[in-house]
LUMDREN-826861 format. One record per residue (C-alpha): z negated, x, y negated; residue in one letter; residue number from 1. Coordinates in nm, 2 decimals. Layout:
<zamis>
+--------+--------+--------+------+------+
:     zz :     xx :     yy : resn : resi :
+--------+--------+--------+------+------+
:      Z :      X :      Y :    a :  NUM :
...
+--------+--------+--------+------+------+
</zamis>
This chain:
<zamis>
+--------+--------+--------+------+------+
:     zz :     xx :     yy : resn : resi :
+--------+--------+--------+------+------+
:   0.00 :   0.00 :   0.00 :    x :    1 :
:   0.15 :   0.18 :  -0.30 :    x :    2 :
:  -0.11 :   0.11 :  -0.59 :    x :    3 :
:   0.05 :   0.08 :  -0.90 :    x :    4 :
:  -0.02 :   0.42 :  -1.16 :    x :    5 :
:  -0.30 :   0.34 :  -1.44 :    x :    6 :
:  -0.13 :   0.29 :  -1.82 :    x :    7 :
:  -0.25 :   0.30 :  -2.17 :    x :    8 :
:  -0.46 :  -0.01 :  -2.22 :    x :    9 :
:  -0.28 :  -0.26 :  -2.46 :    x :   10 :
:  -0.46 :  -0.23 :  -2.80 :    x :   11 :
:  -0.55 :  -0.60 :  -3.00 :    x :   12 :
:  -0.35 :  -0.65 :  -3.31 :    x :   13 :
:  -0.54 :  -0.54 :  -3.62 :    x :   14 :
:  -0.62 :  -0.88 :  -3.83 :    x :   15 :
:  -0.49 :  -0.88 :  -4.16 :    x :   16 :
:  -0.78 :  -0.77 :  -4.40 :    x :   17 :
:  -0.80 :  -1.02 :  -4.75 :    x :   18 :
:  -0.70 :  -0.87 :  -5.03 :    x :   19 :
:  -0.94 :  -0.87 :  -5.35 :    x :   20 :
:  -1.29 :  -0.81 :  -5.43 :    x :   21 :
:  -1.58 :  -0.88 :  -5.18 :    x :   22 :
:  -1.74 :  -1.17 :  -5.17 :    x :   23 :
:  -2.03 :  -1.19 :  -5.38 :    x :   24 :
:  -2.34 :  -1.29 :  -5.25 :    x :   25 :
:  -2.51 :  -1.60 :  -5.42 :    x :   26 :
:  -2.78 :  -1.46 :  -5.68 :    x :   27 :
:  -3.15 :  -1.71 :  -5.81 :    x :   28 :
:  -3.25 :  -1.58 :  -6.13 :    x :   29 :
:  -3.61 :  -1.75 :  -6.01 :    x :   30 :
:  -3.65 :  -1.53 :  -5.68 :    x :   31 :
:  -3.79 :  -1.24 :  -5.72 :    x :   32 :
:  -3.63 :  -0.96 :  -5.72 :    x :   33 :
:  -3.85 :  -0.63 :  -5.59 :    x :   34 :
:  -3.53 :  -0.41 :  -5.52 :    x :   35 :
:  -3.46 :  -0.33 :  -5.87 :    x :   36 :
:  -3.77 :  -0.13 :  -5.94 :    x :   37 :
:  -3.88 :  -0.42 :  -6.23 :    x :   38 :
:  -4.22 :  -0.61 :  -6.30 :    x :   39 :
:  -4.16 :  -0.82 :  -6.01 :    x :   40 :
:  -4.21 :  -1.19 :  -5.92 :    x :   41 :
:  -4.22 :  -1.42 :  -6.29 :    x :   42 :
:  -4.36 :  -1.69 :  -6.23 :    x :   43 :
:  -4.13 :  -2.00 :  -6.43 :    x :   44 :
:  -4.42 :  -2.17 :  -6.55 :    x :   45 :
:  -4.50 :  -2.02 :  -6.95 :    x :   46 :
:  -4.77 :  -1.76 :  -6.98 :    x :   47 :
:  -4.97 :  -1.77 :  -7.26 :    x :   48 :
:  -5.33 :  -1.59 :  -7.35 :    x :   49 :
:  -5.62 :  -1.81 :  -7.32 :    x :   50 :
:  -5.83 :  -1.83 :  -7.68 :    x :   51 :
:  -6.12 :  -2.00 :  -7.82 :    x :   52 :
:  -5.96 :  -2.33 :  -7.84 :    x :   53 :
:  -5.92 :  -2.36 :  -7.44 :    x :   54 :
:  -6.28 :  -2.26 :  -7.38 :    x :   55 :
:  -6.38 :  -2.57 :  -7.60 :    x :   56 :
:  -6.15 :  -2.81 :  -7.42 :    x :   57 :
:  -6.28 :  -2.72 :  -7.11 :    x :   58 :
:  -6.67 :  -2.73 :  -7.25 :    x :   59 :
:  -6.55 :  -3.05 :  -7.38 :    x :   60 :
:  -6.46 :  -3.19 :  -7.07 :    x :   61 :
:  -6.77 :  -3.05 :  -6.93 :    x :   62 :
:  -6.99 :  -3.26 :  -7.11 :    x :   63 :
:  -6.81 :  -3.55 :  -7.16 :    x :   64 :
:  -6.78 :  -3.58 :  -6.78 :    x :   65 :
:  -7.14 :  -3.57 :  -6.63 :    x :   66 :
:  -7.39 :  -3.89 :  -6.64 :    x :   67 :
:  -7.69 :  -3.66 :  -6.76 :    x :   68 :
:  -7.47 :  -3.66 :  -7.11 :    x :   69 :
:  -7.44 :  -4.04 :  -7.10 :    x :   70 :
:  -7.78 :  -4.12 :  -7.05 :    x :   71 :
:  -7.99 :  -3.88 :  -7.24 :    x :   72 :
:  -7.79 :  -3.97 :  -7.53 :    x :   73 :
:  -7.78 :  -4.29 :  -7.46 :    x :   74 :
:  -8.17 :  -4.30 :  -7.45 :    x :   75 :
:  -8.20 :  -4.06 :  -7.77 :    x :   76 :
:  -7.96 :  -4.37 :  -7.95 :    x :   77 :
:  -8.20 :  -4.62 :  -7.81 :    x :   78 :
:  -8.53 :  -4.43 :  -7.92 :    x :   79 :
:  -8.39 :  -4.36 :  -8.22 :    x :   80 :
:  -8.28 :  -4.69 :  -8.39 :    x :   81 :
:  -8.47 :  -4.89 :  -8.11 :    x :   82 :
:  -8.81 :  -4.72 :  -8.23 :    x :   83 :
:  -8.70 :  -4.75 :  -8.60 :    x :   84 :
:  -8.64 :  -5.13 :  -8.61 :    x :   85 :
:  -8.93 :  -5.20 :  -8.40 :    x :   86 :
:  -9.17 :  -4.98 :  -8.68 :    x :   87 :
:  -8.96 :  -5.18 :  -8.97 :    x :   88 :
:  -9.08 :  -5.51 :  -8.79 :    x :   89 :
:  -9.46 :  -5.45 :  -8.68 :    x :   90 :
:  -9.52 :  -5.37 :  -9.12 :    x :   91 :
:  -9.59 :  -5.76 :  -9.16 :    x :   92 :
:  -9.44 :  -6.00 :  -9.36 :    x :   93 :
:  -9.44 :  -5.79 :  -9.65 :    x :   94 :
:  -9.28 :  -5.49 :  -9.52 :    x :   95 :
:  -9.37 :  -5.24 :  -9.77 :    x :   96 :
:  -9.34 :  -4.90 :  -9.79 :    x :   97 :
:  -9.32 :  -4.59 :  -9.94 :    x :   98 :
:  -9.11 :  -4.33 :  -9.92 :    x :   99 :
:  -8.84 :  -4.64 :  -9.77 :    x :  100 :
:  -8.68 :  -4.42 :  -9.53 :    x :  101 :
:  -9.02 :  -4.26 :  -9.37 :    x :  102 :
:  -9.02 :  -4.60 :  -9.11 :    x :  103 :
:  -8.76 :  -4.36 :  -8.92 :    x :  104 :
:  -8.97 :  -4.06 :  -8.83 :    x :  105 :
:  -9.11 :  -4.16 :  -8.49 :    x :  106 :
:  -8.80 :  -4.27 :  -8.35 :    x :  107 :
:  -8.67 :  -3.95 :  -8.44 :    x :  108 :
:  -8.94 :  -3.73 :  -8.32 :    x :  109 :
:  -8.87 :  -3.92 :  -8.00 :    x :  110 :
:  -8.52 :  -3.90 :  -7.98 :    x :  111 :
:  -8.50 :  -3.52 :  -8.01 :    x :  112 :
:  -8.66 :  -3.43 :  -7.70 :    x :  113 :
:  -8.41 :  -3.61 :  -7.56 :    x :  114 :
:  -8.15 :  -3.33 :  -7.74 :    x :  115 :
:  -8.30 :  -3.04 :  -7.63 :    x :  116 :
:  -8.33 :  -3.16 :  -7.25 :    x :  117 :
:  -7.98 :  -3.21 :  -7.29 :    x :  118 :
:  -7.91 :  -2.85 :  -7.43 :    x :  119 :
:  -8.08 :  -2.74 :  -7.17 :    x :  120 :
:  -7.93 :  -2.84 :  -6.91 :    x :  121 :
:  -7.60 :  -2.84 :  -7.05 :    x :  122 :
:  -7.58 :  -2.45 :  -6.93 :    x :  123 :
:  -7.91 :  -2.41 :  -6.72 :    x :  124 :
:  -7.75 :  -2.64 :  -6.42 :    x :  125 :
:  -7.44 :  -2.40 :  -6.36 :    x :  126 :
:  -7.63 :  -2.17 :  -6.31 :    x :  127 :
:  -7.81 :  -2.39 :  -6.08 :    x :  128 :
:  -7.54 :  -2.49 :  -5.87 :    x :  129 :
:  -7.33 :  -2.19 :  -5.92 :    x :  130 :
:  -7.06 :  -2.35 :  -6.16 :    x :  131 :
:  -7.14 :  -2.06 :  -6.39 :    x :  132 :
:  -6.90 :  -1.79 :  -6.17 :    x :  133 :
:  -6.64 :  -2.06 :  -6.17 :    x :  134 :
:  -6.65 :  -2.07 :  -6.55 :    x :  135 :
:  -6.70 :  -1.69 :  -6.58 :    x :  136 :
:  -6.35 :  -1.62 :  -6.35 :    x :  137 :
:  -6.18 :  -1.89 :  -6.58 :    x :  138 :
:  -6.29 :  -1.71 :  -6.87 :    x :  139 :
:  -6.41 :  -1.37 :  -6.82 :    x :  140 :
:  -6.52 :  -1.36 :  -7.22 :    x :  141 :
:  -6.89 :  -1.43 :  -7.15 :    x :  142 :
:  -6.92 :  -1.46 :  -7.55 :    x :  143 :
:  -6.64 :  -1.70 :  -7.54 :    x :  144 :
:  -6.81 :  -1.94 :  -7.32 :    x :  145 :
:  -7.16 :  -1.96 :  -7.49 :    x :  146 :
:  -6.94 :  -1.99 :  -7.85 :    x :  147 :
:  -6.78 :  -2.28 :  -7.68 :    x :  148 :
:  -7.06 :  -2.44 :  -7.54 :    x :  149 :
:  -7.27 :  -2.41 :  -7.87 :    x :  150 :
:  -7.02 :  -2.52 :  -8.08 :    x :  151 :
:  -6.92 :  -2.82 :  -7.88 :    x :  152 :
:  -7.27 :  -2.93 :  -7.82 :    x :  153 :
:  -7.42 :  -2.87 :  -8.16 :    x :  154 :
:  -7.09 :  -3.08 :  -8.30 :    x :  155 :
:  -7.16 :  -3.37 :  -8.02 :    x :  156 :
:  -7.54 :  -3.40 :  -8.14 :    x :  157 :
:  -7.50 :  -3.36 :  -8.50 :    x :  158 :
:  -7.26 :  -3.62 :  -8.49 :    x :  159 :
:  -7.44 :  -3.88 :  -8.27 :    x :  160 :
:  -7.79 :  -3.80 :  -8.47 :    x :  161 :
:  -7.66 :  -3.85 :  -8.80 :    x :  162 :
:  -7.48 :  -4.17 :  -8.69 :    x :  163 :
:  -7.82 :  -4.29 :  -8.55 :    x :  164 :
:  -8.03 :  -4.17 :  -8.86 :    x :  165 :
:  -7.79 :  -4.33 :  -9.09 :    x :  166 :
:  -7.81 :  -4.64 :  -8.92 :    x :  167 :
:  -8.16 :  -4.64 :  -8.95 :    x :  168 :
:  -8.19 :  -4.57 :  -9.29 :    x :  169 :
:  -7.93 :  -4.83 :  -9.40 :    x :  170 :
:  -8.17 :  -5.11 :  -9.17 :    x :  171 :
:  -8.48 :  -4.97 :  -9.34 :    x :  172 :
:  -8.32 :  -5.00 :  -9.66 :    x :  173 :
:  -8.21 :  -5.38 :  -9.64 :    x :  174 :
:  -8.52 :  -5.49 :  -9.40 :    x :  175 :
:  -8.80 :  -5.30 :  -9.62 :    x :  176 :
:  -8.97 :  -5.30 : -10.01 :    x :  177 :
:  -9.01 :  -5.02 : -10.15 :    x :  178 :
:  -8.93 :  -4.71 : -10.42 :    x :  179 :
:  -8.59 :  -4.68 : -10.42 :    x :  180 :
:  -8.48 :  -4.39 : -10.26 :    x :  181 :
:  -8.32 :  -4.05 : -10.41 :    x :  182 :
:  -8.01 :  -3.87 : -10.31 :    x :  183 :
:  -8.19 :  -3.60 : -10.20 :    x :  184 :
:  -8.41 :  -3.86 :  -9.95 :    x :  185 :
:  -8.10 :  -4.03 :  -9.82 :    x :  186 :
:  -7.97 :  -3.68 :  -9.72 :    x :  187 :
:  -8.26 :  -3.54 :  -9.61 :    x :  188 :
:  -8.33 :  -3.84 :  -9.41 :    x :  189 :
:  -7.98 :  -3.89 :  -9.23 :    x :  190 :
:  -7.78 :  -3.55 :  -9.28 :    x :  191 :
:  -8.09 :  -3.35 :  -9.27 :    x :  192 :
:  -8.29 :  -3.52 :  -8.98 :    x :  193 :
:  -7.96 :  -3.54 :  -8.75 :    x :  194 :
:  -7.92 :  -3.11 :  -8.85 :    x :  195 :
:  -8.29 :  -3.04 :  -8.74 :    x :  196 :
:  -8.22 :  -3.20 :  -8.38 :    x :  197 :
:  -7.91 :  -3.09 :  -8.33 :    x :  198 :
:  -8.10 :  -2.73 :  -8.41 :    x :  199 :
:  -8.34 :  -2.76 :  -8.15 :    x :  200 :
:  -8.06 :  -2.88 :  -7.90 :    x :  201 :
:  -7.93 :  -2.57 :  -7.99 :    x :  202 :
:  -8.24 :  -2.38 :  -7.96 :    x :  203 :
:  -8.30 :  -2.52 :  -7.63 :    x :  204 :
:  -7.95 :  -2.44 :  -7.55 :    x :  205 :
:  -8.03 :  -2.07 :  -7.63 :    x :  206 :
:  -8.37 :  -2.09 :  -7.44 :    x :  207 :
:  -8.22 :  -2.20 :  -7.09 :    x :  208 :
:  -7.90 :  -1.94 :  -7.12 :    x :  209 :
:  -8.25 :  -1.71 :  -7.13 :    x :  210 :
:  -8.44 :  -1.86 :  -6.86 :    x :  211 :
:  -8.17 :  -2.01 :  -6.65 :    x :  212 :
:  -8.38 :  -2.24 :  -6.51 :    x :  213 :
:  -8.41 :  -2.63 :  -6.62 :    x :  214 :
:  -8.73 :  -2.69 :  -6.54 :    x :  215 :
:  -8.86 :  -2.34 :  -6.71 :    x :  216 :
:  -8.65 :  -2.41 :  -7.01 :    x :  217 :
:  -8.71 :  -2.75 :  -7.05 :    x :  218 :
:  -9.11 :  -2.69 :  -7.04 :    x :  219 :
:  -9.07 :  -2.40 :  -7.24 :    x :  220 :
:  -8.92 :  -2.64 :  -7.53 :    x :  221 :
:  -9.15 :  -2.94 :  -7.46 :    x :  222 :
:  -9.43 :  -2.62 :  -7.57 :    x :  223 :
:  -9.28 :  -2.53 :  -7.85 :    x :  224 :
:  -9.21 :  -2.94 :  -8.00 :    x :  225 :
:  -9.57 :  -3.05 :  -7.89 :    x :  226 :
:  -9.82 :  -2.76 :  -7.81 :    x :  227 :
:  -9.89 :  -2.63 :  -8.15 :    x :  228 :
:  -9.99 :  -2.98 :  -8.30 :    x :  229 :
: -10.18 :  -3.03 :  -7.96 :    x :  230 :
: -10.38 :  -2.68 :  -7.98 :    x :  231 :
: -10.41 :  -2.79 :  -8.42 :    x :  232 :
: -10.63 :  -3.06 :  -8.28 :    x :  233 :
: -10.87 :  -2.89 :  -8.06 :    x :  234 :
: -10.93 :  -2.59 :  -8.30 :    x :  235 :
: -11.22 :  -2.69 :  -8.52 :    x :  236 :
: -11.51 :  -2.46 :  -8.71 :    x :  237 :
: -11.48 :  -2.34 :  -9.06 :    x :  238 :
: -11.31 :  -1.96 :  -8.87 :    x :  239 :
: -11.02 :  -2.12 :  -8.76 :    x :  240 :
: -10.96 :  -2.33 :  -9.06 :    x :  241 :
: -10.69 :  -2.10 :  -9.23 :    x :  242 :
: -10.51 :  -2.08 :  -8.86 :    x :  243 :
: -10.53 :  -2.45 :  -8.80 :    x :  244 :
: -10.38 :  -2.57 :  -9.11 :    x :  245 :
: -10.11 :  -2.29 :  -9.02 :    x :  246 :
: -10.01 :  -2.45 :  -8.70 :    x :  247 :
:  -9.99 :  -2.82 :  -8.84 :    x :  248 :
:  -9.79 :  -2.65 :  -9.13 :    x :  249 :
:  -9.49 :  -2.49 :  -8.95 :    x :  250 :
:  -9.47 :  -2.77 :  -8.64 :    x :  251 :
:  -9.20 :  -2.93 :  -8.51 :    x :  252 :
:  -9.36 :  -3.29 :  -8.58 :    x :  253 :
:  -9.44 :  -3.20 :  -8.93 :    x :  254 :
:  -9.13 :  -3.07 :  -9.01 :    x :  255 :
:  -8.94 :  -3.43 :  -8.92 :    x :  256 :
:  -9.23 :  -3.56 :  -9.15 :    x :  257 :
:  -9.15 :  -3.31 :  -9.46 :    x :  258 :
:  -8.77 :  -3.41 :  -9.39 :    x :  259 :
:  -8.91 :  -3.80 :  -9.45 :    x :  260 :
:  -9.18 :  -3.73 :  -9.74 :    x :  261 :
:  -9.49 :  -3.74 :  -9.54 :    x :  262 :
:  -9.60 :  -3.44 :  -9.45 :    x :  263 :
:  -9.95 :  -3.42 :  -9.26 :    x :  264 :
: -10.07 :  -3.13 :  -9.47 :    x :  265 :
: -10.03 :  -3.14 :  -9.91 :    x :  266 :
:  -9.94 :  -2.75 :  -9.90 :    x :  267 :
:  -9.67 :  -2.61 :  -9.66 :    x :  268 :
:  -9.29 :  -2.61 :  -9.60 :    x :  269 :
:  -9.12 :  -2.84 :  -9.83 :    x :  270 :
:  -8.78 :  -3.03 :  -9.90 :    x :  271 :
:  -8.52 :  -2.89 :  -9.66 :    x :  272 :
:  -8.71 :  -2.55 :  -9.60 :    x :  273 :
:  -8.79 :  -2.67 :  -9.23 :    x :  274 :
:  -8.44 :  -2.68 :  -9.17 :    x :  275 :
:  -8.38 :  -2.33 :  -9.26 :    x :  276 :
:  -8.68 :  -2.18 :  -9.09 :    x :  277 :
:  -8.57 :  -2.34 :  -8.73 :    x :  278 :
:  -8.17 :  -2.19 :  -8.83 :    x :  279 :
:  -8.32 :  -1.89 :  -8.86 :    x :  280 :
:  -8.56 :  -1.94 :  -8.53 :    x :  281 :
:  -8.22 :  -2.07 :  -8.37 :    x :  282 :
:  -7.98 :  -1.81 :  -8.49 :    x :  283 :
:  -8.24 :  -1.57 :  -8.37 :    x :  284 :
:  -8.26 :  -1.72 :  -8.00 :    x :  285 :
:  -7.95 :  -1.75 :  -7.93 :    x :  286 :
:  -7.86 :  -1.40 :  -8.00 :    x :  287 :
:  -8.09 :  -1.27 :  -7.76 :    x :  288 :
:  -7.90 :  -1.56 :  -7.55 :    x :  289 :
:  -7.54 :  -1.36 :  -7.64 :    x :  290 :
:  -7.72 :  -1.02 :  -7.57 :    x :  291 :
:  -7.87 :  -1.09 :  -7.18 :    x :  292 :
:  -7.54 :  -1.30 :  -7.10 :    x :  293 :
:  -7.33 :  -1.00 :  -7.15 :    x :  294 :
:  -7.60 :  -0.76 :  -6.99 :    x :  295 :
:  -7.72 :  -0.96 :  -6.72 :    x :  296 :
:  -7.50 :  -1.03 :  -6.38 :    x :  297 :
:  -7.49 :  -1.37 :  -6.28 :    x :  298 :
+--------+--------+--------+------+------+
</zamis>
């Protein structure tokens, strides 16, 4: 059997090549491109820096959006001009008075230790419950945040305050008989009583970034409002005269009293010095507050 003698294998026809420029492939300006040596993936969504203005929203929210702010303001309202129509009513039938406006000073007294419990917890429970190092990642500028959260809870009390004192002044004025009052009594008794509580909010707020602890904080404030008039009391003998009058003199109760005209003591602050003594007490606390947040890990 003859086998037939090996040949060249038949070669396949070369396929005609297109003519032109390769194909290009498809290009997304969105997808990131790491090849070329660049910043890498942008995201499409604007970038902007954060400021001031986006730490308040978000304290704003905050505050706006818990039930302790509903009901210890709503309680401070209630106290406030609840207290001060109920004093307008027990005078009698003939209702008199004088200075007009000083029917409001309980209910204010009252109402501001509703403020400061409300300062206080308005930073002392995140750092109960750990919401502080959520707002600290969100906003690494500690001093940022406790700017925000002064400014937008000294702005929410002085606003409500006034709106509660004024009330109360204009019912006093229409229900009551009596001098008629100054300018300087109208301001001092609306303007000026609604700046001293929003004050000690803010001192309270200052006292719990310190303490970071509501119950501490808030007992530490309740000392300072009602412990020196307390201790006034107990400290008799001719010796502790000078010191007693002292106490009375630069307390928180007197000082709603001087705001109204009827102050315990005849010698003392007067006029709208209280006001500028707690500032300065305020201004002074809260500093220290600015100093251990920036020190002081969380």
């Amino acid at each position: 059997m003859t086998v037939p003698a090996a040949g060249p294998h038949p070669q396949p026809h070369p396929q005609p090549q297109p003519q032109g420029p390769p194909p290009q492939q498809p290009h997304h300006p969105e997808a990131p491109n790491w090849q070329a040596g660049g910043a890498g993936y942008v995201s499409p969504i604007p970038v902007r820096a954060s400021h001031l203005g986006d730490a308040l929203v978000s304290e704003w929210t905050k505050i706006r959006s818990v039930r302790s702010t509903m009901w210890t303001l709503g309680v401070m309202l209630l106290l406030i001009v609840g207290v001060g129509l109920l004093s307008a009513l027990a005078l009698g039938s003939e209702r008199r008075v004088n200075p007009l406006l000083a029917v409001g000073f309980v209910g204010v007294l009252l109402g501001s230790l509703c403020v400061m419990t409300l300062g206080v917890l308005s930073i002392s429970s995140e750092y109960g419950t750990g919401m502080i190092r959520t707002t600290l990642t969100a906003c690494p500028s500690r001093a940022r945040v406790l700017t925000a959260k002064a400014i937008v809870f000294f702005g929410l009390a002085l606003v409500l305050t006034t709106i509660a004192t004024t009330l109360v002044a204009l019912l006093d004025y229409g229900m009551l008989n009596g001098p008629e009052p100054t300018v300087d009594q109208w301001l001092r008794g609306t303007v000026g009583a609604g700046l001293y509580v929003a004050l000690l909010g803010l001192l309270a707020l200052s006292v719990g970034a310190l303490l970071r602890h509501s119950a501490g904080a808030i007992s530490a404030m309740m000392g300072v409002v009602l412990l020196p008039m307390l201790l006034a009391l107990f400290l008799q003998g001719e010796s502790l005269k000078d010191f007693q009058h002292k106490m009375i003199e630069y307390s928180v109760p007197n000082a709603f009293a001087t705001l109204y005209d009827i102050p315990f003591l005849p010698e003392g602050p007067s006029g709208w010095t209280p006001v500028l003594i707690l500032a300065g007490v305020t201004a002074v606390a809260l500093g220290g507050a600015y100093a251990v947040l920036l020190k002081r890990d969380v």
